[in-house]
C-alpha positions as CSV (number, residue, x, y, z in Angstrom):
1,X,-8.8,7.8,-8.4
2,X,-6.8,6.0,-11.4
3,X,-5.0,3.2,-10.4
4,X,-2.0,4.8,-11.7
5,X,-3.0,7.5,-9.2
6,X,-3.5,5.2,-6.3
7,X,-0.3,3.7,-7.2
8,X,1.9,6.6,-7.1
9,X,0.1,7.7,-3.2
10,X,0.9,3.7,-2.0
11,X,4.4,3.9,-3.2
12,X,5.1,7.1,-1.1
13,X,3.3,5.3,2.0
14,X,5.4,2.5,1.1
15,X,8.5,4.4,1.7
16,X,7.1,6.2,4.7
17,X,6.5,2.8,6.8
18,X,9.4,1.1,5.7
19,X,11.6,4.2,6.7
20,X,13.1,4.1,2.9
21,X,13.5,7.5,0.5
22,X,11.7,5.6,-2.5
23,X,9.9,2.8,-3.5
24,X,9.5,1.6,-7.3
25,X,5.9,0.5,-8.3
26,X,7.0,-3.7,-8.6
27,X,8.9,-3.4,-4.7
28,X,7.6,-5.9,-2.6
29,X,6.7,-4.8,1.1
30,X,8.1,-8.0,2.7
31,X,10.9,-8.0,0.2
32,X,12.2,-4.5,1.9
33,X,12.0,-5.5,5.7
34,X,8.0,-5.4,5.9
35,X,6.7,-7.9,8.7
36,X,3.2,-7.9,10.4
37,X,3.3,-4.7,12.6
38,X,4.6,-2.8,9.9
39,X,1.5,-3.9,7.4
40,X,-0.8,-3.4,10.1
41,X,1.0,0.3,10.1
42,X,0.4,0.4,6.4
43,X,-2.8,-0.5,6.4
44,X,-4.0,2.3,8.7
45,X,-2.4,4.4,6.6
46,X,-4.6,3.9,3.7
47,X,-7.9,3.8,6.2
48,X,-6.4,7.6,7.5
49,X,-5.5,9.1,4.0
50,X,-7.9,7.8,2.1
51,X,-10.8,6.5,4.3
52,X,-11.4,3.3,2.7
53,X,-10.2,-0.4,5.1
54,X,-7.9,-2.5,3.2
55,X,-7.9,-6.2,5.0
56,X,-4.5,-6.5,6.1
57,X,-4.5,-10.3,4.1
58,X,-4.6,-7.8,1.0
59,X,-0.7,-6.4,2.2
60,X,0.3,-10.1,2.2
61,X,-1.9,-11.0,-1.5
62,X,-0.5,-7.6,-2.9
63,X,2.7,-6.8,-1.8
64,X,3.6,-4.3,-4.1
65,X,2.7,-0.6,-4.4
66,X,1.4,-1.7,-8.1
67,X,-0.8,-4.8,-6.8
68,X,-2.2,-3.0,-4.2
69,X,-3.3,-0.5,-6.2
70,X,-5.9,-2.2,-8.2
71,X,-7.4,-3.0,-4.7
72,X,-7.3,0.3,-3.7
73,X,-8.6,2.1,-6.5
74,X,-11.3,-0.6,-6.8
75,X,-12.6,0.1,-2.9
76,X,-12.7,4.3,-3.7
77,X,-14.9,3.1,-6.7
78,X,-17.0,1.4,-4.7
């Protein structure tokens, strides 16, 4: 998976945890409502769709669809 790719699957899991019809690739989680339950939600989100564990201190380094894509696509490398 490109990061590009990743980006565009984290920005519609984005939307779907913070109960919002879109997110843009620079949105920040917290910026939008996010707070700890809902990055915890997040986060097994992206271990369920795509089988990889993202440390939930990554939601609070990365808070963007765009960040957290570069982590993302890195761990499905891996």
């Amino acid at each position: 998976m490109t990061v590009q790719e990743a980006e565009e699957k984290l920005c519609g899991l984005f939307a779907e945890v913070l109960g919002v019809p879109e997110i843009e690739p620079q949105d920040g989680f917290f910026d939008l409502g996010g707070h700890s339950l809902l990055a915890s939600k997040l986060v097994r989100r992206i271990r369920t769709e795509y089988g990889v564990r993202i440390p939930l201190r990554r939601v609070y380094d990365a808070p963007t669809p765009e960040a957290l894509a570069r982590h993302l696509a890195a761990a499905l490398a891996a």
